[in-house]
N, C-alpha and C positions, 0 to 999 in steps of 0.2 A: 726404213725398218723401225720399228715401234720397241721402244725398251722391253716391254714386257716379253720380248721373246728372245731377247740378250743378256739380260741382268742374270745376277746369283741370287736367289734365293736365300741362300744360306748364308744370311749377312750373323755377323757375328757384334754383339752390343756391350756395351756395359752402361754406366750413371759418370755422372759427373762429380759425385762424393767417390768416387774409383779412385785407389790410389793409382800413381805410376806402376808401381810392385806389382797392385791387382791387376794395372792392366796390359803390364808387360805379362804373367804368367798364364792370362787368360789368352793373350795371342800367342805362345808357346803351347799351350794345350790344344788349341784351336787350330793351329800352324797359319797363322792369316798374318796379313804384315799392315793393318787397322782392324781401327774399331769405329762403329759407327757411336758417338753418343748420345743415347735418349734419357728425356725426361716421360715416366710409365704417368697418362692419366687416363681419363673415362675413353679418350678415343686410341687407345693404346700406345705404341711406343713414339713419342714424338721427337725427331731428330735434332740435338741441339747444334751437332759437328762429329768430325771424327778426329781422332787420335793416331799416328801411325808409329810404326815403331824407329822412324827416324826424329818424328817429332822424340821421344821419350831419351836417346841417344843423344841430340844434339839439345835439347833441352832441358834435360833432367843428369845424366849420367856424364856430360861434357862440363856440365858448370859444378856437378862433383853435389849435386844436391841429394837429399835423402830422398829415394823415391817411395820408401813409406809414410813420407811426411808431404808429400807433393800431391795434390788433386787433379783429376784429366779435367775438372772445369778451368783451370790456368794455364792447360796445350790447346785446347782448342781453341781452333780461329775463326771467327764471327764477322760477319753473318753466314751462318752456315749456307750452303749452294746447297741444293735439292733439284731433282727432278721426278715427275709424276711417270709414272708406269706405262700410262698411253701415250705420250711423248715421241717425236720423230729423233732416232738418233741424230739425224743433221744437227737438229738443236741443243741437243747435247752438247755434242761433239765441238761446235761454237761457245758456247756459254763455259766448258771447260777450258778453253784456248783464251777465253775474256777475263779467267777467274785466276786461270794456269794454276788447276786442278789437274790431277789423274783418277781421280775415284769422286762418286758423287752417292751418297743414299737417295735412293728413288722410294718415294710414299706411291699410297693410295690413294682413293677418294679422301678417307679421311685423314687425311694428312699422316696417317704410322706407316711408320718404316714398312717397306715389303721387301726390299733388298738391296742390291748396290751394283754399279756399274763401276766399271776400271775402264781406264785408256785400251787396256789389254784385251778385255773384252768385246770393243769395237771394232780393235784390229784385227781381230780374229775373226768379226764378221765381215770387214771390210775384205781383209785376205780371199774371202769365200768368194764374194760376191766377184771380184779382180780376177780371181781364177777360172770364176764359170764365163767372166765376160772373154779371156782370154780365150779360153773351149770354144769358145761361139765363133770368133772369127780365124782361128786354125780348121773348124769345121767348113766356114762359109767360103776359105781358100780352098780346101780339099775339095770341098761340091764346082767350084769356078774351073778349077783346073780338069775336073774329070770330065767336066761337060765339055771344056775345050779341045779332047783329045778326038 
């Protein structure tokens, strides 16, 4: 399966001058539990990392720090993992298990964000595909058995 027809769309970003505050109430308004971070240039959003809202809990709000004094460029963790849009999920799916990642922003041609991939959203293709393979061989028993009668 190719990402581009798994991914969300609807990735949700901020900057790296984002405070924690900004980028806790922006995943509050948004209801997302990350953020993907880009730096905006000629080739539009380019991925620096993302920020989640555990990183901001265990890194910001556990060490008791200000998080209107705090920048998402000192949660995020480098080198960011990326994967391309025409991409096989196997590859993915690997490279997140190498990185032990759950979420990955997926670019373009030109390297800007087009959306984001979760663990969550592979299982849920993975689930499909297991289900229809399971259909297949409760069909392939029911045709063995009728023929047998």
């Amino acid at each position: 399966m190719q990402l581009k027809d798994l991914l969300s769309y609807e990735v949700v970003c901020c900057t790296a001058e984002s405070t924690a505050a900004e980028a806790a109430q922006l995943m509050r308004e948004r209801h997302v539990g990350d953020l993907v971070v880009v730096q905006e240039n000629g080739n539009g959003r380019q991925p620096l990392g993302l920020v989640t809202d555990r990183d901001l809990v265990v890194d910001v709000m556990a060490r008791r720090l200000d998080p209107t004094a705090v920048r998402v460029s000192t949660l995020v963790r480098t080198p960011v993992v990326i994967a391309q849009e025409d991409e096989d999920s196997a590859d993915v799916i690997e490279r997140m298990r190498m990185h032990g990642v759950r979420r990955i922003p997926v670019v373009g041609e030109g390297g800007a964000v087009v959306g984001i991939i979760t663990s969550n959203d592979l299982l849920r293709a993975l689930n499909t595909e297991v289900a229809t393979l399971l259909d297949v061989v409760q069909k392939g028993q029911r045709n063995e058995q009728h023929r047998r009668r």
